[in-house]
Backbone as JSON, one array per atom type, in Angstrom:
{
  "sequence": "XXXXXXXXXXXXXXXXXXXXXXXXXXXXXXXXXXXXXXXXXXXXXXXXXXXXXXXXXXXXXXXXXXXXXXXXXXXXXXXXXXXXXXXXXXXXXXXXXXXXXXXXXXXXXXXXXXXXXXXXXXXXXXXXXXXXXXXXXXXX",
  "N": [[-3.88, -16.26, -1.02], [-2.43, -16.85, -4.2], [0.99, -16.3, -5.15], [2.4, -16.1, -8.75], [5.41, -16.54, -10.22], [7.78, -15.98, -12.65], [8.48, -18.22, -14.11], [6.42, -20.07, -14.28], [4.56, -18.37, -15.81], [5.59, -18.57, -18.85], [5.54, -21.17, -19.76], [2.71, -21.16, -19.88], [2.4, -19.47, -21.96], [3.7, -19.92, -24.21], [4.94, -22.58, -26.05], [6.71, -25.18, -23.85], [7.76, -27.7, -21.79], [6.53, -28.12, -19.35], [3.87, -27.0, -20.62], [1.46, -28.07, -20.6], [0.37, -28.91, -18.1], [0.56, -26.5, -16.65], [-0.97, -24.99, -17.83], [-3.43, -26.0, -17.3], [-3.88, -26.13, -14.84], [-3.9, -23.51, -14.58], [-6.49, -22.58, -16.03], [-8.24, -24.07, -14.46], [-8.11, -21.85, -12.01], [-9.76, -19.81, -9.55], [-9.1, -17.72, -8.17], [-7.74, -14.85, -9.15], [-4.53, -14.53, -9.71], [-1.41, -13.05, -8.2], [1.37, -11.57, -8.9], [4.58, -9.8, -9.24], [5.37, -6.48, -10.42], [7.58, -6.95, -11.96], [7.59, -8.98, -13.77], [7.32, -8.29, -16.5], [9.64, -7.35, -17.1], [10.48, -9.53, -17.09], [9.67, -11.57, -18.37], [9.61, -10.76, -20.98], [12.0, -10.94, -21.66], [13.07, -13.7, -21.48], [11.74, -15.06, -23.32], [12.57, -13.16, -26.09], [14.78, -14.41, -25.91], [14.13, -16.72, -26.43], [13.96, -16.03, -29.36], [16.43, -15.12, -29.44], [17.85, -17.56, -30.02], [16.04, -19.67, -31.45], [14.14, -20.83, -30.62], [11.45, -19.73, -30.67], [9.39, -18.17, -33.78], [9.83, -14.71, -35.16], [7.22, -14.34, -35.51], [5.38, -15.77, -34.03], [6.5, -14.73, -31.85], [5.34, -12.38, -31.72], [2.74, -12.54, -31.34], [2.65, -14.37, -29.2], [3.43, -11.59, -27.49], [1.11, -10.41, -27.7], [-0.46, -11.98, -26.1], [0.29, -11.98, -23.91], [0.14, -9.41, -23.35], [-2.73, -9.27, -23.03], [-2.88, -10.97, -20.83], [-1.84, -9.63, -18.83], [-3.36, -7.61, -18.82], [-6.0, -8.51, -17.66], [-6.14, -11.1, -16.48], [-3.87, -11.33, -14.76], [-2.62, -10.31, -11.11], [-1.29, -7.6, -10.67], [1.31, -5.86, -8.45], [3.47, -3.3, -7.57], [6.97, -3.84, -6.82], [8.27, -3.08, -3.49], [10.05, -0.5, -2.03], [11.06, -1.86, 0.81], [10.74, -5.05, -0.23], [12.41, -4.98, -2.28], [15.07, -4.2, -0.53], [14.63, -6.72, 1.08], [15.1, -8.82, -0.72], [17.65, -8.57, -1.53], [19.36, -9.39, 1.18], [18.59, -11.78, 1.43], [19.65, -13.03, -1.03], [22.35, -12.72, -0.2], [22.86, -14.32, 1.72], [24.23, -16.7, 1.04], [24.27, -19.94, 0.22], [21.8, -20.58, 0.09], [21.23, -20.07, -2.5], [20.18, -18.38, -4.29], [18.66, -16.51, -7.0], [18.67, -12.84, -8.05], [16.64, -11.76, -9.54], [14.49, -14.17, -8.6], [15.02, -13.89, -5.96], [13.46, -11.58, -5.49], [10.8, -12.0, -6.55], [10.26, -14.06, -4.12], [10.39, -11.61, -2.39], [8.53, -10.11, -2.74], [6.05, -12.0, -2.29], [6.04, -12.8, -0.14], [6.01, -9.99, 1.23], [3.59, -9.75, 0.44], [1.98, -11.84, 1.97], [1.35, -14.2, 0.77], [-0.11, -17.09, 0.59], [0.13, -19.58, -0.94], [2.6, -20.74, -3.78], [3.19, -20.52, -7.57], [5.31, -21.87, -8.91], [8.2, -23.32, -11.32], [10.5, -23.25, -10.85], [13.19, -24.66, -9.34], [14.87, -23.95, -7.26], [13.84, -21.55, -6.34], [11.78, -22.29, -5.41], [12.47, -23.97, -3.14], [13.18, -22.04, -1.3], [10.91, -20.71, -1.16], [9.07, -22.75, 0.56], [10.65, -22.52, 2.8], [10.51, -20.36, 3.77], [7.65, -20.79, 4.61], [5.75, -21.16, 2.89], [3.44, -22.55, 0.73], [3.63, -24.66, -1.5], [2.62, -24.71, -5.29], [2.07, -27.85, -7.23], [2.69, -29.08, -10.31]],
  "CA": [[-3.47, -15.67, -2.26], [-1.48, -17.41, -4.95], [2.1, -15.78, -6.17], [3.07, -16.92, -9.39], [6.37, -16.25, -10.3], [7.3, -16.16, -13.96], [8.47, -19.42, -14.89], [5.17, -20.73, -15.06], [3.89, -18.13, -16.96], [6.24, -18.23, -19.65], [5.14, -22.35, -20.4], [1.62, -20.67, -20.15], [2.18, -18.65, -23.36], [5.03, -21.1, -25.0], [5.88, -24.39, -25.85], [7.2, -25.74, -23.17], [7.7, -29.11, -21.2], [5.18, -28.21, -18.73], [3.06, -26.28, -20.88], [0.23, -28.7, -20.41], [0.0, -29.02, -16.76], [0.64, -24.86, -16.42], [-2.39, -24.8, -18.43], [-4.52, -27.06, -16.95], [-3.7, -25.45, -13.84], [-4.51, -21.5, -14.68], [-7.42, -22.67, -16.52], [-9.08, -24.41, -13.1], [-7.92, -21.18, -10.96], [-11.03, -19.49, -8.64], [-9.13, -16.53, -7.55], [-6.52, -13.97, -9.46], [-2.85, -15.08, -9.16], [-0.79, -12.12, -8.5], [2.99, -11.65, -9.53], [5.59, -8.36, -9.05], [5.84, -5.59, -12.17], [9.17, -7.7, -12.31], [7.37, -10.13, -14.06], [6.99, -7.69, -17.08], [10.56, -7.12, -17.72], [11.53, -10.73, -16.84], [8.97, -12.52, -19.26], [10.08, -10.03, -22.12], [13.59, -11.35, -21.49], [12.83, -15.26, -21.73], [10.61, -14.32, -24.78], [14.17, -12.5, -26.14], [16.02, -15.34, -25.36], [14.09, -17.84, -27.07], [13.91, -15.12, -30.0], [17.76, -15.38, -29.93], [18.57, -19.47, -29.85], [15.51, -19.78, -32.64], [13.09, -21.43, -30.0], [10.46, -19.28, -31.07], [9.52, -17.41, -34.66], [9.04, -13.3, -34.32], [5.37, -13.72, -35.74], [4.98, -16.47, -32.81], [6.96, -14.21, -30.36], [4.31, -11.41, -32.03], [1.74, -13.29, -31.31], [3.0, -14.46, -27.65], [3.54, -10.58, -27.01], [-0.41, -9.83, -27.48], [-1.26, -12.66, -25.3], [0.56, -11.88, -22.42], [-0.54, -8.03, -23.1], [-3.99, -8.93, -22.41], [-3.15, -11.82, -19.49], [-1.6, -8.47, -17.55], [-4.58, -6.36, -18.28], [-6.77, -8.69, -16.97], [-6.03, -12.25, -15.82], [-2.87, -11.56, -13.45], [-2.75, -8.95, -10.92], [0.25, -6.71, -10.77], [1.44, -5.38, -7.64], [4.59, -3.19, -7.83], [8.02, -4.24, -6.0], [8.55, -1.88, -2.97], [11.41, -0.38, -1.31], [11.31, -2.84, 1.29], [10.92, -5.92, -1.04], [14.55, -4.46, -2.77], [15.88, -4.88, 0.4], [14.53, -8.02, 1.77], [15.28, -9.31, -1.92], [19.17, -8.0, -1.35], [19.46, -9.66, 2.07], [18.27, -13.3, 0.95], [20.63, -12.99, -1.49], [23.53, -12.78, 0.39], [22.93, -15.88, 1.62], [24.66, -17.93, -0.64], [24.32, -21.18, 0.5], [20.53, -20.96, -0.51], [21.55, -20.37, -3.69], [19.02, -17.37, -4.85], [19.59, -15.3, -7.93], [18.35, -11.5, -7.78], [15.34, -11.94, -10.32], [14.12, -14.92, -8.07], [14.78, -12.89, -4.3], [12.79, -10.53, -5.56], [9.85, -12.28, -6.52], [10.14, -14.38, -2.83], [9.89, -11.19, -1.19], [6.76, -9.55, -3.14], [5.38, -12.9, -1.86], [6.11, -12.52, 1.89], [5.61, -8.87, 1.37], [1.78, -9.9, 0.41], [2.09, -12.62, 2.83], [1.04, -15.28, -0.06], [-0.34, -18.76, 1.14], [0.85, -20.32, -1.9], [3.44, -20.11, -4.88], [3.02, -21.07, -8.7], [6.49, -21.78, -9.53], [8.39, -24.24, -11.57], [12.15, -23.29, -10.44], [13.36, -25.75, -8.01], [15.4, -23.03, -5.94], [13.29, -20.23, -5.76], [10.67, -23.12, -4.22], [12.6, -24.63, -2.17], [13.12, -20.7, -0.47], [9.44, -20.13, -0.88], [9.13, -23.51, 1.16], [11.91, -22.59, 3.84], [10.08, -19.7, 4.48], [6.19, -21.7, 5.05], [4.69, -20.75, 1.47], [2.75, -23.8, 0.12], [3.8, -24.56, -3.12], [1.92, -25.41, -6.28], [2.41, -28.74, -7.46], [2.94, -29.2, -11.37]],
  "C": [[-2.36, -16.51, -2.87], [-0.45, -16.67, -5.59], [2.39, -16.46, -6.99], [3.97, -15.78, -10.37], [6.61, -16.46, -12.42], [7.6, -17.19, -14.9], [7.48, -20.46, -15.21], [4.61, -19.72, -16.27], [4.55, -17.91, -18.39], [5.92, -19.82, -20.77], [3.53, -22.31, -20.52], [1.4, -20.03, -21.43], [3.63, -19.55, -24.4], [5.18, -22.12, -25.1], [7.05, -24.59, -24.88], [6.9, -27.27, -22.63], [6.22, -29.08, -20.37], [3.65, -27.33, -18.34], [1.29, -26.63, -20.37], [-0.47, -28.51, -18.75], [-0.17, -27.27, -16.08], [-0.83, -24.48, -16.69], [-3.6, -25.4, -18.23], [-4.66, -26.16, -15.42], [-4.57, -23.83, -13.78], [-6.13, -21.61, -14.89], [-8.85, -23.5, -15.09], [-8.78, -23.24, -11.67], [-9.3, -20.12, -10.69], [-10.45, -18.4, -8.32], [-7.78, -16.22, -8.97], [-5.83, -14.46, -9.03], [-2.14, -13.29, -9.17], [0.55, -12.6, -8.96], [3.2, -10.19, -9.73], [5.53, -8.07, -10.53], [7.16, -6.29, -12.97], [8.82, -8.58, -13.72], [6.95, -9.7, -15.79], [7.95, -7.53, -17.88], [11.46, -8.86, -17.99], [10.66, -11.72, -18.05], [9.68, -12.25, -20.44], [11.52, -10.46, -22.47], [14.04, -12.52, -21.93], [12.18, -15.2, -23.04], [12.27, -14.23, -25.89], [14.85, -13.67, -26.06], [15.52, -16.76, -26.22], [14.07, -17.46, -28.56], [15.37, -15.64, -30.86], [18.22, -17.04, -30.37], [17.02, -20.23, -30.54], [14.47, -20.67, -32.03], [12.05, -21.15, -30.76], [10.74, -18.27, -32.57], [9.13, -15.85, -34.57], [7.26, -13.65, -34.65], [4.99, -14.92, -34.83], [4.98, -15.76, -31.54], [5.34, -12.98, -30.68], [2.8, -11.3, -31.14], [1.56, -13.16, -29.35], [3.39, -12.81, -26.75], [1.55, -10.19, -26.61], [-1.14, -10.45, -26.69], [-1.29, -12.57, -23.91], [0.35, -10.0, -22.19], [-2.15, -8.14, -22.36], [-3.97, -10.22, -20.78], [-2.61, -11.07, -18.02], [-2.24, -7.64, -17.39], [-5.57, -7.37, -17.63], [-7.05, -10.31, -15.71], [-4.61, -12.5, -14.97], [-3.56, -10.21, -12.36], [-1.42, -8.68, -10.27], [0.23, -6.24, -9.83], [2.99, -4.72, -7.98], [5.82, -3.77, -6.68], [8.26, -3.1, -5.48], [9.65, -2.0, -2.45], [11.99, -1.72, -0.25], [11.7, -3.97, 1.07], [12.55, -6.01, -1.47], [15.43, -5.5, -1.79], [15.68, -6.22, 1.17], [15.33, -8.61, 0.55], [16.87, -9.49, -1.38], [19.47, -8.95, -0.02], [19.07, -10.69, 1.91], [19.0, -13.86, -0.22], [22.02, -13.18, -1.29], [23.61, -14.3, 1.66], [23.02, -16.95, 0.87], [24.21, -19.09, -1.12], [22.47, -21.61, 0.27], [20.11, -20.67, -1.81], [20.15, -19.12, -5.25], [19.62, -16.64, -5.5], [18.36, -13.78, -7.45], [16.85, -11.63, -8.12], [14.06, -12.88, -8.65], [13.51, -14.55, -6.16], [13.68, -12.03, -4.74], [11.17, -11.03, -5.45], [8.88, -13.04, -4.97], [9.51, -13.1, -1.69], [8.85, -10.26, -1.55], [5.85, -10.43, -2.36], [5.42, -13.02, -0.9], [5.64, -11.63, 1.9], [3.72, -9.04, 1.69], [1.16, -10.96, 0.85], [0.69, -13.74, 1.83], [0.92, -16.15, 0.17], [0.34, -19.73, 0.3], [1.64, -19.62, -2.84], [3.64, -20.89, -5.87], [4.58, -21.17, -8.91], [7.33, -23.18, -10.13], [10.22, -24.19, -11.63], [12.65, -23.8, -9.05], [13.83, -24.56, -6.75], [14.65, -21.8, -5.24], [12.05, -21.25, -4.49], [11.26, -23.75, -3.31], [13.01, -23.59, -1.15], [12.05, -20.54, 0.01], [9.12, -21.24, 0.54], [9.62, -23.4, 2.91], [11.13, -21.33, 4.52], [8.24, -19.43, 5.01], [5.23, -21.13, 3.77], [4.81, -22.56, 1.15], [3.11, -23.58, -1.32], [2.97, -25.43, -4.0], [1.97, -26.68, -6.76], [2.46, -28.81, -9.33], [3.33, -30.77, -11.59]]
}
């Protein structure tokens, strides 16, 4: 099973650097990628953010809202973040020195949780966790 986390899918629906290769990528995938409900509030956020600092126009963001409405009804699959997850999340965290923000723990431990062979991701730290803890990572 492939986790992908949401910094790919955010150059999947956006101009980005490595929109191309994201997209080349999804577009040759054979099985469903999952990714945590997280990935719902955290897209909407980056979205928002490019909203604010004039990245994107609203009737683009408009646009980029309806696309990633229908790539969660049918081309991801959503699993929610459980109690457990929380706390593994919380507890990989507190290890500093590997340098994990909250957003990022979280998604690591949906992906252990659902004991994920691989992981779509294009944030150096969260992969070099996913890595540390024997997830195969995507290449981009």
């Amino acid at each position: 099973m492939i986790y992908v986390d949401t910094s790919v899918i955010v150059p999947l629906l956006t101009s980005e650097p490595k929109t191309q290769a994201v997209t080349s990528w999804f577009a040759g995938l054979r099985d469903t990628p999952t990714c945590a409900d997280w990935l719902l509030t955290e897209f909407h956020s980056a979205l928002s953010i490019k909203l604010r600092t004039g990245q994107i126009s609203e009737a683009n963001a408009k646009r980029v809202r309806k696309e990633f409405e229908l790539l969660t009804e049918g081309g991801l699959r959503i699993v929610p973040v459980s109690r457990n997850a929380f706390r593994h999340a919380a507890k990989m965290v507190q290890k500093h020195d590997h340098g994990l923000r909250s957003g990022d723990s979280l998604h690591l431990a949906v992906a252990l949780e659902l004991a994920a062979s691989q992981m779509a991701t294009l944030d150096a730290t969260l992969a070099a966790n996913a890595k540390r803890n024997g997830i195969e990572l995507i290449k981009f």
